[in-house]
C-alpha positions as a printed Julia matrix, in Angstrom:
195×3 Matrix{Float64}:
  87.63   90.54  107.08
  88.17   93.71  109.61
  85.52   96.38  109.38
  86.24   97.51  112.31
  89.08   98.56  114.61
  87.77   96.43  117.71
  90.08   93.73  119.66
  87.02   92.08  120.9
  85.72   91.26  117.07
  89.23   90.89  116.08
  89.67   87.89  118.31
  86.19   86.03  117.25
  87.35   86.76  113.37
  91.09   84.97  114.51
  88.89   82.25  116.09
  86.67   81.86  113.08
  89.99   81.71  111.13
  91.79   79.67  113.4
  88.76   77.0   113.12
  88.62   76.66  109.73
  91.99   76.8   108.81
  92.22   73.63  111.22
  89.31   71.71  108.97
  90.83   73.1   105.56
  94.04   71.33  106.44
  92.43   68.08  106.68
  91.24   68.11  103.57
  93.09   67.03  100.42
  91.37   69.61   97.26
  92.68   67.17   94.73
  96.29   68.91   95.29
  95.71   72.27   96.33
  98.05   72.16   99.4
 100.71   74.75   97.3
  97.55   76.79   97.27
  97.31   76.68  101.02
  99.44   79.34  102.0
  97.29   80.65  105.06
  99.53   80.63  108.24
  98.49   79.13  111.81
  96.88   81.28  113.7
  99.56   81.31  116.78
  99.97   83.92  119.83
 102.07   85.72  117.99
  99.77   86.44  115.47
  97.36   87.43  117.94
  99.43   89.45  120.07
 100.8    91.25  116.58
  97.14   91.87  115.36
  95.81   93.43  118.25
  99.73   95.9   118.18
  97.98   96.74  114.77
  94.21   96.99  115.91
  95.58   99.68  118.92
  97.97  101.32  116.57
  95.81  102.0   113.37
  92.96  103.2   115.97
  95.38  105.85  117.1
  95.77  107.38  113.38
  92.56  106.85  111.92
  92.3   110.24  111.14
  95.48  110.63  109.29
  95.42  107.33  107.6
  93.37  105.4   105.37
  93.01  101.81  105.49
  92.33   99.1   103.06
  92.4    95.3   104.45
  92.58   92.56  101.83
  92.65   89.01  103.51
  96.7    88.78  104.2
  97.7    92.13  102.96
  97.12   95.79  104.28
  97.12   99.12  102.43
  97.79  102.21  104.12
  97.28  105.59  102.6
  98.24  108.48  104.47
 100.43  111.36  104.11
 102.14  111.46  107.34
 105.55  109.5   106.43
 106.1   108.69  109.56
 104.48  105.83  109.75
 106.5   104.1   107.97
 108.82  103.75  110.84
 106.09  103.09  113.38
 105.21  100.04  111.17
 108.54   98.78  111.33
 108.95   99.16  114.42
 105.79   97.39  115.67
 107.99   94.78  112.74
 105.51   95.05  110.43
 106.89   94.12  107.28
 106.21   96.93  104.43
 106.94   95.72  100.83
 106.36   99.01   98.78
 105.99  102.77   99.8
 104.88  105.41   96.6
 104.75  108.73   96.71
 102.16  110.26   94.86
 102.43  114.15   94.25
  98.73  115.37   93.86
  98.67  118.92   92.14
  95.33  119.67   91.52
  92.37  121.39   93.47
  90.18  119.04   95.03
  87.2   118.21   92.99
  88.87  118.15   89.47
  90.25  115.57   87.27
  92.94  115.99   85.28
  93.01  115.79   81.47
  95.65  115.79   78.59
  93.18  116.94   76.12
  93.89  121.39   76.04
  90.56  122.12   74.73
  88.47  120.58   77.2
  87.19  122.22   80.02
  84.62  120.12   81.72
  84.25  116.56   82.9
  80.52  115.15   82.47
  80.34  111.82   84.78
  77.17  109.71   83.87
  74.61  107.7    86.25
  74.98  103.49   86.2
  71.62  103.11   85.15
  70.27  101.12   82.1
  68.66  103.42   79.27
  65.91  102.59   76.63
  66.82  102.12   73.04
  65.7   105.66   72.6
  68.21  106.97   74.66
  70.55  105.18   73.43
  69.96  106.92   69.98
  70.02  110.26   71.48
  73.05  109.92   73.66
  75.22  108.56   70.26
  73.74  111.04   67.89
  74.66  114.25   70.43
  78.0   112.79   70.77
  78.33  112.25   66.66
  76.73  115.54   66.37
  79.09  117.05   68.51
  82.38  115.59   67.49
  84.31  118.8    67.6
  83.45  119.65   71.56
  82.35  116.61   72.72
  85.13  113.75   73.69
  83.87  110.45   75.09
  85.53  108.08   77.52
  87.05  104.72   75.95
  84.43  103.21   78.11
  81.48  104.73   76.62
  83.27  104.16   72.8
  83.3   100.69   73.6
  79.46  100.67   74.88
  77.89  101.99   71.84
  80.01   99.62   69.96
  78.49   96.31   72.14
  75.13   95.7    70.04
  72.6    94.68   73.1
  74.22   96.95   75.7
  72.2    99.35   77.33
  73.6    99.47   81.09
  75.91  103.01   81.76
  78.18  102.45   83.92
  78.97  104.85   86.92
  82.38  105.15   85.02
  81.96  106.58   81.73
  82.04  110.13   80.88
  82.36  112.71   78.62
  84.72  115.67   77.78
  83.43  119.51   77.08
  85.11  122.6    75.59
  82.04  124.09   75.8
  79.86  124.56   79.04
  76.56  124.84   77.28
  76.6   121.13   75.54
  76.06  120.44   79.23
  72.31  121.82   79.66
  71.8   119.86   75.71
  72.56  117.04   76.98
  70.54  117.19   80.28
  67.52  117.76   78.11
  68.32  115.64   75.13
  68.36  112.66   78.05
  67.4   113.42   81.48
  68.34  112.72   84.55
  71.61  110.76   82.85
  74.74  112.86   85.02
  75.97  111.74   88.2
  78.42  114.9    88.23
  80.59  117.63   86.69
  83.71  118.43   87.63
  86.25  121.13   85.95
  89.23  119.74   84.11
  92.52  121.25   85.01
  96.26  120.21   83.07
């Protein structure tokens, strides 16, 4: 894999590639060559690599960058690059827009009373705060919504690891500071909810 934008360890990781995918192919997996869909690596694909190592250097500030063994993801909002990929004959099999409305550093919600995202710590909590975190969320019903994720976590019987993606809903600010001292040190962050 990339993690870099370098043409010097771009080569050594085509070499590495083009080494094993030479000792792969001379060995039968008990049927597996349909699975063995890796290409040769050729000059072409050298000489089209390195296009994309120069070219992706020269927008890394406008463009984000995902690489996934034979696929690449490119998030950006300059459209333009669209083209430029096609023209360097890069073949692109889905564009989406994505219209972001919403001030940076909220979530958005479809619940109207809630005003106030609570994101919680991965961590793994005692028995004791286990109790405490269900019993303020029972007690607090009303004001208090819960993330499927953290439903489904009180409901697993030996469970006690939070996971960096559960939260919790608030109408009311103040539940916030409960919480904190009900079990401490259990929020990663807060961030307004806006519709």
């Amino acid at each position: 894999m990339i993690t870099s934008l370098d043409h010097d360890h771009s080569d050594s990781l085509l070499d590495l590639r083009e080494t094993l995918w030479k000792k792969v192919r001379n060995i039968n997996f008990g049927g597996s060559w349909a699975l063995q869909s890796d290409e040769p690596i050729t000059e072409a694909l050298r000489s089209k690599l390195h296009n994309a190592v120069t070219y992706f250097s020269t927008i890394t500030n406008e463009a984000k960058i995902t690489i996934l063994q034979s696929f690449v993801y490119v998030y950006t909002n300059r459209y333009a690059v669209r083209d430029e990929l096609l023209a360097l004959e890069f073949g692109i099999r889905q564009i989406t827009t994505v219209k972001v409305n919403r001030p940076l550093g909220s979530v958005k919600s479809n619940d109207e009373a809630s005003k106030l995202r609570c994101y919680l710590k991965q961590l793994e909590i005692t028995n004791n705060e286990h109790h405490l975190l269900k019993s303020f969320i029972d007690t607090n019903v009303d004001v208090v919504k819960p993330s499927l994720g953290l439903d489904h976590f009180f409901n697993r019987k030996n469970d006690r690891l939070i996971r960096n993606y559960f939260f919790l809903d608030f109408t009311e600010e103040s539940l916030l500071t409960t919480l904190e001292l009900m079990t401490p040190n259990l929020i990663r962050k807060v961030a307004p909810i806006v519709r």
